[in-house]
C-alpha positions in Angstrom: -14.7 34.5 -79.0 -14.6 34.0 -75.1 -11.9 34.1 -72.7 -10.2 31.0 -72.1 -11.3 30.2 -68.7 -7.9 30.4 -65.8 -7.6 27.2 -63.5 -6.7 29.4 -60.9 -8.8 31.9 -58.4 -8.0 35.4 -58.2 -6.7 34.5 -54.8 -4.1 32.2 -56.2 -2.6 34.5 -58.8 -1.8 37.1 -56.2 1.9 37.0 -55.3 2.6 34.8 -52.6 4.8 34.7 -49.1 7.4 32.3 -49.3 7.6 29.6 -46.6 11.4 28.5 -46.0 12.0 25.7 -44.0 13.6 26.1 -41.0 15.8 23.5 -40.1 15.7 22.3 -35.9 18.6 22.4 -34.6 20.2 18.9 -33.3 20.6 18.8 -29.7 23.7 17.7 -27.8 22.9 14.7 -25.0 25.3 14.2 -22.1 23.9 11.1 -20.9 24.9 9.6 -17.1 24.8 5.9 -16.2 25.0 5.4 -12.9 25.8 2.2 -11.1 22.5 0.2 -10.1 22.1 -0.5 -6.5 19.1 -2.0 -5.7 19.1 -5.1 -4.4 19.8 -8.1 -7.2 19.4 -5.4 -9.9 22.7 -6.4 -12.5 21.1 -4.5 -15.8 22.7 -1.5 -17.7 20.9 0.8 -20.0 22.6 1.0 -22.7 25.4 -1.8 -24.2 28.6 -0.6 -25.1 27.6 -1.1 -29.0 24.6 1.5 -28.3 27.1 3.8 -26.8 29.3 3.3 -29.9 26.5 4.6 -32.0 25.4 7.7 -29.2 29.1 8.9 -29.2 29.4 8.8 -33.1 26.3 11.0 -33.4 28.5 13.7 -31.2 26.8 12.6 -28.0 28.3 12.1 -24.3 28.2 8.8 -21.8 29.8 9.4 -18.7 29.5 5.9 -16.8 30.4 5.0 -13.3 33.0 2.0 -12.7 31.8 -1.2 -12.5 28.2 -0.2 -13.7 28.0 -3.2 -16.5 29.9 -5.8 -15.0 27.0 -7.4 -13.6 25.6 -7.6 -17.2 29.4 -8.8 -18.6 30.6 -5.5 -19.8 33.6 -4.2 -18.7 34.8 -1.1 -18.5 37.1 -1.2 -21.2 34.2 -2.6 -23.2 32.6 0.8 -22.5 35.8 3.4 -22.8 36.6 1.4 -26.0 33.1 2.4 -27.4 33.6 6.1 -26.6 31.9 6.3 -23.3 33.5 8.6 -20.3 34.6 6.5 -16.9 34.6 7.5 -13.1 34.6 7.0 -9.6 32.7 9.8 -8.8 28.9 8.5 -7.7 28.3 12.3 -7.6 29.9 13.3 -11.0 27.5 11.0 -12.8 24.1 12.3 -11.3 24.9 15.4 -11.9 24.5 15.0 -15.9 21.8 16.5 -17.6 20.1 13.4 -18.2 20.4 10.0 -16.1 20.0 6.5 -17.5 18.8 4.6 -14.8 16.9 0.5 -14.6 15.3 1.3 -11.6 14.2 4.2 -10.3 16.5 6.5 -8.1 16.6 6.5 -4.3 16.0 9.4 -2.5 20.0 9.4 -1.5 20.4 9.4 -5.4 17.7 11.9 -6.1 19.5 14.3 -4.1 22.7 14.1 -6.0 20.8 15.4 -9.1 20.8 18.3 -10.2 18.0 20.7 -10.7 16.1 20.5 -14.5 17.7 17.5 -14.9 16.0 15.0 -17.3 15.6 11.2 -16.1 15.0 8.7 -17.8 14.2 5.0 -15.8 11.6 2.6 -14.7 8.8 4.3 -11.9 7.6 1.0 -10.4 4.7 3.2 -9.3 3.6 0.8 -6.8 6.9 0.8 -4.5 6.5 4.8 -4.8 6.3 7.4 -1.5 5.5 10.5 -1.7 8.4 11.8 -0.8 9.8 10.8 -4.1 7.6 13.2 -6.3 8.2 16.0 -4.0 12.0 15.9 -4.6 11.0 15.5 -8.6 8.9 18.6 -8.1 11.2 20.9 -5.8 14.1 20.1 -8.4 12.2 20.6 -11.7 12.7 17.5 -12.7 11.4 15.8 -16.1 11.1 12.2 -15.8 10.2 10.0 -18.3 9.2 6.3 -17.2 10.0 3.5 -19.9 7.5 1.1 -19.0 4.7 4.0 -20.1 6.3 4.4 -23.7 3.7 3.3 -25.9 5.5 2.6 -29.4 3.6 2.7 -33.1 1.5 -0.4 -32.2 0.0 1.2 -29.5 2.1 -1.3 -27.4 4.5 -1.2 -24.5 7.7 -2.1 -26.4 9.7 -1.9 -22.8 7.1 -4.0 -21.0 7.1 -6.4 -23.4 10.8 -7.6 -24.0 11.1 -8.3 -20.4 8.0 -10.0 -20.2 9.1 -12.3 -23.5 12.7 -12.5 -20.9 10.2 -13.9 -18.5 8.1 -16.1 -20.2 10.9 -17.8 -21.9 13.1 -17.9 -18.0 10.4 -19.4 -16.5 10.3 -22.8 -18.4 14.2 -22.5 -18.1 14.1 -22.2 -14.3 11.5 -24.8 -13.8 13.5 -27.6 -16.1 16.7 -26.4 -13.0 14.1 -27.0 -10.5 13.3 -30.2 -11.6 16.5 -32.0 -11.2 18.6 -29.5 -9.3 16.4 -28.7 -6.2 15.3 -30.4 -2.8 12.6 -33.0 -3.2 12.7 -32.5 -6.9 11.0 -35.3 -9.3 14.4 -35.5 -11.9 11.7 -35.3 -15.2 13.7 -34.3 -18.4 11.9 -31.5 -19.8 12.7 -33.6 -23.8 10.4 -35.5 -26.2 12.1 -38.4 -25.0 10.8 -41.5 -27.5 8.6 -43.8 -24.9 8.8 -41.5 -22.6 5.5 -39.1 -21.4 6.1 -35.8 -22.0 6.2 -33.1 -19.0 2.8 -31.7 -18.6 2.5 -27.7 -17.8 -0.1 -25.4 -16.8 0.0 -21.9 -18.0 -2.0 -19.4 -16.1 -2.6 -16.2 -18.0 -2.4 -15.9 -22.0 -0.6 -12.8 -22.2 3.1 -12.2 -23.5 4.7 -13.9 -20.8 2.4 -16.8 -21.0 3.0 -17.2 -24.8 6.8 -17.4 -24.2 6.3 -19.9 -21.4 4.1 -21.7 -23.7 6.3 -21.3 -27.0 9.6 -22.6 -24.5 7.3 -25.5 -23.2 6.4 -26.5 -26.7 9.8 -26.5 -28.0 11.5 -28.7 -25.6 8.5 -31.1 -26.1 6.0 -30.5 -23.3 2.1 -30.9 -23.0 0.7 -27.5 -22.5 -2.4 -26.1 -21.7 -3.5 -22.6 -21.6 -6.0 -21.2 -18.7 -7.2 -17.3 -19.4 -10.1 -15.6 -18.5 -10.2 -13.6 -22.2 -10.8 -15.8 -24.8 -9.6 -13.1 -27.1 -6.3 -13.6 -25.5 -6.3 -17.3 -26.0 -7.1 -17.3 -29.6 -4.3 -14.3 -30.5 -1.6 -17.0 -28.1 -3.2 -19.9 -30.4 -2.7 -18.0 -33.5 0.7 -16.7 -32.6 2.4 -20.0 -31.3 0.8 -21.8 -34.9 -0.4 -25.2 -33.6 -3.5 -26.4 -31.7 -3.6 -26.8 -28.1 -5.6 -26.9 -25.3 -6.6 -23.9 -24.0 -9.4 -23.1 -21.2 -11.1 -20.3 -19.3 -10.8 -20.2 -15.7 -13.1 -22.9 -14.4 -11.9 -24.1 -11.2 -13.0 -27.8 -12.1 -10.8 -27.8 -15.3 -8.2 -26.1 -13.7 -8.2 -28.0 -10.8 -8.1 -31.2 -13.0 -5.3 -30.2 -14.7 -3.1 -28.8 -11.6 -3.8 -32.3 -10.5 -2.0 -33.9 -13.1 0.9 -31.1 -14.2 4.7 -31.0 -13.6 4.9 -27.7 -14.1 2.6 -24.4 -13.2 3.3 -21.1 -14.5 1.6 -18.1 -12.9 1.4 -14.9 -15.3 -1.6 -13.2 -14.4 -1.3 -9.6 -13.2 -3.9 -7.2 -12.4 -4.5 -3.4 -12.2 -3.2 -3.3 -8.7 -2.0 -6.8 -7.4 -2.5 -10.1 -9.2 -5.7 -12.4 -8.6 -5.3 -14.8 -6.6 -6.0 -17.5 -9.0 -4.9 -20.7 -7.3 -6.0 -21.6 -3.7 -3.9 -23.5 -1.2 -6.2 -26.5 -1.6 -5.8 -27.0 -5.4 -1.8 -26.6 -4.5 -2.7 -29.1 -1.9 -3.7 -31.8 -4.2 -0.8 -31.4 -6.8 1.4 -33.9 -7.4 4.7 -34.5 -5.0 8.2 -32.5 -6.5 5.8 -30.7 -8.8 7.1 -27.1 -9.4 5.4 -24.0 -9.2 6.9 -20.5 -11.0 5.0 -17.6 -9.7 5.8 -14.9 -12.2 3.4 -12.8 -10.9 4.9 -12.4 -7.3 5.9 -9.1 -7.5 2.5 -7.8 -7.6 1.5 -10.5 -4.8 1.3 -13.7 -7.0 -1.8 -15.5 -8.3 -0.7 -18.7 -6.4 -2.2 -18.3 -2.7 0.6 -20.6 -1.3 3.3 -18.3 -3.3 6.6 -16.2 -0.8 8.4 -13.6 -2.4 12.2 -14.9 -2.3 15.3 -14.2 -4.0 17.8 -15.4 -6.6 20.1 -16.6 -3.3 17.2 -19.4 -1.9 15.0 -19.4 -5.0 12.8 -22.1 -4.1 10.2 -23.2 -0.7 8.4 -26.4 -0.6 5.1 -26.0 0.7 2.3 -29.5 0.5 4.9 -31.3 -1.1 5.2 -28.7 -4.0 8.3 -26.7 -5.1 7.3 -23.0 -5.4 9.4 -20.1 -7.1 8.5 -16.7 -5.9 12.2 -14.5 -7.3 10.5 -11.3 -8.3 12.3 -9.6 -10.9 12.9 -12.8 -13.3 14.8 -11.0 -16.2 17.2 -9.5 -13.8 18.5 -13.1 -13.4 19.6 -12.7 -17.5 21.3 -9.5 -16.9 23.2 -9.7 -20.5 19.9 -10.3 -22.5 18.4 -7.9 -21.0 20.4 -5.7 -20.7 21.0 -5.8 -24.6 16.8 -5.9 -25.0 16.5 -2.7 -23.0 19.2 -1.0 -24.6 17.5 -1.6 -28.4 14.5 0.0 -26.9 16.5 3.4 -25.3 19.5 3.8 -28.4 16.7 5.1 -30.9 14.8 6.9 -28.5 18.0 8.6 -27.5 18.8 9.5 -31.0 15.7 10.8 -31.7 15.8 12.7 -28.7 18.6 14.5 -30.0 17.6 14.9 -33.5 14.5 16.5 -32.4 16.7 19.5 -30.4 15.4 18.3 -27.5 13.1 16.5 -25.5 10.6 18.9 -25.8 10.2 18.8 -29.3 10.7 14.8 -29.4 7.5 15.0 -26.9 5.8 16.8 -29.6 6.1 14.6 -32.1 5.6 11.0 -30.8 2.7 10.5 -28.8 4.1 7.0 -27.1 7.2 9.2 -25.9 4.9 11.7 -24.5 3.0 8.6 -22.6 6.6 8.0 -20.7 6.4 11.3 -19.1 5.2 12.1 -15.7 7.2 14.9 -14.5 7.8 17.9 -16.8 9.9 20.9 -15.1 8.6 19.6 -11.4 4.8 19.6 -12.2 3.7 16.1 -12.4 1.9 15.0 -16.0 0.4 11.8 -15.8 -3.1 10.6 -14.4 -2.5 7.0 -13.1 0.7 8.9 -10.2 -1.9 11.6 -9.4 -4.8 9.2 -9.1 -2.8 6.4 -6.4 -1.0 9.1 -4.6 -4.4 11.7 -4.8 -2.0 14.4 -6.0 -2.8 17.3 -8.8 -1.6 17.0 -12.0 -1.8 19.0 -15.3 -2.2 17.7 -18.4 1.2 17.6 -20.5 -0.9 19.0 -24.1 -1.5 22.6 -21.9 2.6 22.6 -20.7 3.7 22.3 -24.4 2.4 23.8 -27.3 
C-alpha cells in the first residue's frame, strides 16, 4: 500500500522562525502656527475643531495671538480646543514643525530652528535662491502642500482652492455688476422675461467647472472655451446638462466675448498663463461688461488684465471692468481656511501614527510628492530644474 502523499515540501515541515510584529511607535507632534504676514494673506492652517482632534490624539499647537482672527477664530476659540497661546513671534518658529499658508520669509526662516520640519505652500515661482540655502544650511525638511498628490493621483490642496475660486469668481462678478464704476446693474437671476446674463468661461479645468456650475445655478448662459476637448467633455459630464462648449478658435471666441456679460479667465500654464485674449477682442466687448482674470497671478490670459488688490479690486480699460486680485480664496478666509484645514488634520494624524515623518514618507507616495527638502538636501526635480540646483532623489535618502 503506498504512502499517502504530504501536501507539504520538505522545506515547509522544517521548524520555522517566528515573525512577531513589531508595533511602530506613535510619534509626539508639537506643531507651531504662526501668524501670517504676507500681504492680504487672512488663512490659518488648521480650525480650532482640527486642533480639538490633534490635542486629543496627545499632540501640541502652540499658536501666536491673533493668528485666526482674520479667518473668524478667536483666540479663545483656539485655547478652548486645547491649543497653546503667545506673544512670542520667536517661541512659535522655534517648534519642531511649523504650519504655515504661505511660505516663510527669510526674517522668519531665521527664527527656525535647525532640523525643523515645515510644512506650507512653496509658490516656487516667487522663490530666490537665498530661500533654499537657508533650508539647506539649517537641515530643514519642508514639505509643500500644493505637491501632495492624494489616492486619485490628484492635488487635493490645489483643488479646494481652485473649487474656492471658481465658485468666488461668479460671486465677485454678480458685486461687479451693480456695485462698481460704470457697471451695467444686470441681475445675475432667471428673471421670467428677462434674458439671462451671458458668460464666457475660458479654461475647462476645476476652477472653470465651479465658475460654470455657479453661473448655471443662478440662471446664466454659459459657454465653455478649452483647448482639450478631453477637458470639456469630463466639465460636460460632471456639471450633468448640455451646454455649449468650444475649442479655442479666435472667431468663436471672439463672437462670443462680443456678446457676454461676463468673462472668466482660468487658464494657467507651466510657467505663466497664455495669453488667451488680445486687447482688440477686449476692445470690442460690450460697455460695463466684466472681466475676472483668475489667472493673474501667473500673468493672466487676458492681455488687457493689472494685477490689483482686494482694496481697488477693479480697472476699467475700453469700456470694460477687469478684476485682476490674485489670491481669490484669500478673500473667503473662513472657507478656506476650514478647506485647507480638512486637507492638513489627517495628514497630521497620520504623521504621527506613523512615528514620524519619515516613516509617513514611506508609506504614501502623494506625501512623499510634498517634499522638497529632506535634512537640508533638496528632493524634488521641478526646484532643482528653475533654480539649476542639484538634487537627490528622495527613494536613495530613505530606505
Amino acid at each position: 500500500m503506498s504512502k499517502p502523499k504530504s501536501p507539504f515540501t520538505k522545506a515547509q515541515l522544517l521548524p520555522q522562525e517566528e515573525k512577531l510584529e513589531i508595533a511602530r511607535r506613535k510619534g509626539e507632534l508639537f506643531i507651531g502656527l504662526p501668524k501670517e504676514t504676507y500681504f492680504q494673506e487672512k488663512r490659518i492652517c488648521l480650525t480650532p475643531d482640527a486642533v480639538t482632534a490633534i490635542t486629543a490624539n496627545g499632540h501640541k499647537v502652540l499658536i501666536e495671538n491673533g493668528a485666526g482672527k482674520e479667518a473668524g477664530f478667536s483666540d479663545k476659540d483656539f485655547s478652548e480646543a486645547g491649543a497653546l497661546l503667545t506673544n512670542d513671534t520667536r517661541k512659535v518658529f522655534g517648534c519642531p514643525m511649523i504650519l504655515k499658508v504661505e511660505p516663510p520669509t527669510l526674517e522668519e526662516l531665521e527664527m527656525i530652528n535647525p532640523k525643523t520640519v515645515l510644512i506650507s505652500a512653496l509658490q516656487l515661482k516667487t522663490r530666490e535662491q537665498a530661500y533654499f540655502d537657508v533650508l539647506s544650511k539649517k537641515k530643514i525638511t519642508a514639505l509643500a502642500f500644493e505637491f501632495i498628490k492624494d489616492e486619485d493621483n490628484s492635488y487635493p490642496a490645489v483643488k479646494a482652492l481652485s473649487e474656492i475660486a471658481g465658485t468666488a469668481s461668479i460671486l465677485i462678478a454678480a458685486e461687479i455688476m451693480v456695485n462698481a464704476e460704470n457697471q451695467n446693474g444686470l441681475l445675475f437671476g432667471n428673471i421670467s422675461g428677462v434674458p439671462p446674463v451671458e458668460v464666457v468661461v475660458i479654461g475647462a479645468g476645476t476652477v472653470g467647472q465651479f465658475a460654470v456650475r455657479s453661473a448655471l445655478g443662478l440662471g446664466a448662459n454659459v459657454k465653455v472655451f478649452d483647448s482639450s476637448i478631453t477637458k470639456l467633455r469630463k466639465l460636460q459630464t460632471n456639471v450633468g446638462q448640455t451646454l455649449y462648449t468650444s475649442t479655442i478658435q479666435p472667431k468663436n471666441l471672439m463672437k462670443a466675448l462680443r456678446r457676454c456679460d461676463v468673462a472668466i479667465g482660468a487658464v494657467r500654464g507651466s510657467n505663466r498663463s497664455p495669453v488667451i485674449v488680445s486687447e482688440d477682442m477686449v476692445a470690442n466687448m460690450k460697455r460695463g461688461a466684466v472681466i475676472i482674470d483668475v489667472s493673474v497671478d501667473m500673468g493672466g490670459c487676458f492681455e488687457t488684465t493689472d494685477m490689483t488688490s482686494h482694496d481697488k479690486p477693479t480697472r476699467i480699460k475700453h469700456n470694460v471692468i477687469h478684476y485682476g486680485v490674485p489670491n481669490i480664496p484669500a478673500r473667503y478666509p473662513k472657507t478656506a481656511s476650514i478647506s485647507i484645514s480638512n486637507i492638513f488634520t489627517p495628514y497630521l494624524l497620520q504623521i504621527a501614527e506613523s512615528g514620524g515623518l519619515e516613516n509617513a514618507i514611506r508609506d504614501d507616495r502623494g506625501l512623499k510628492n510634498g517634499l522638497y527638502f529632506y535634512r537640508g538636501i533638496l528632493t524634488n526635480k521641478a526646484v532643482a530644474d528653475w533654480f539649476d540646483m542639484s538634487y537627490s532623489d528622495i527613494n536613495l535618502l530613505i530606505f
